[in-house]
Residue, then its C-alpha position, 0 to 999 in steps of 0.5 A: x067143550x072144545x080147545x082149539x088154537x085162535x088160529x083154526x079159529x081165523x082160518x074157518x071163520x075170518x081169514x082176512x083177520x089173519x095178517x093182522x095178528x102175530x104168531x103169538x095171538x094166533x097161538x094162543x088156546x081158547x076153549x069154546x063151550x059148544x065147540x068149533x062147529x057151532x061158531x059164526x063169524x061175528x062169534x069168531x070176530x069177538x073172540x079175536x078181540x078179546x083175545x088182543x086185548x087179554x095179549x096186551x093187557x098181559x104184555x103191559x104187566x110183564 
């Protein structure tokens, strides 16, 4: 297991992806099971999101 930041995450595997994402979702800490290495684009691009909408999702019931 691995914790990795969503940002290292973009950074590897999506760039393009990194200006459609606030300071916050990039910060967000995700835990891979297999790690940062074994990850592909499409893997990356799932977990991106995911993680908007968990963000959003709890920003609603704040």
């Amino acid at each position: 297991m691995e914790t990795v930041t969503l940002s290292q995450i973009v950074e590897k595997l999506v760039p393009e992806l990194s200006s459609f994402l606030t300071k916050r979702e990039l910060a967000i800490n995700i835990v891979l099971r297999d790690g940062l290495a074994v990850l592909e684009p499409e893997d990356a691009r799932e977990i991106v999101h995911h993680s908007i909408c968990e963000h959003q999702i709890e920003a609603l019931l704040q």
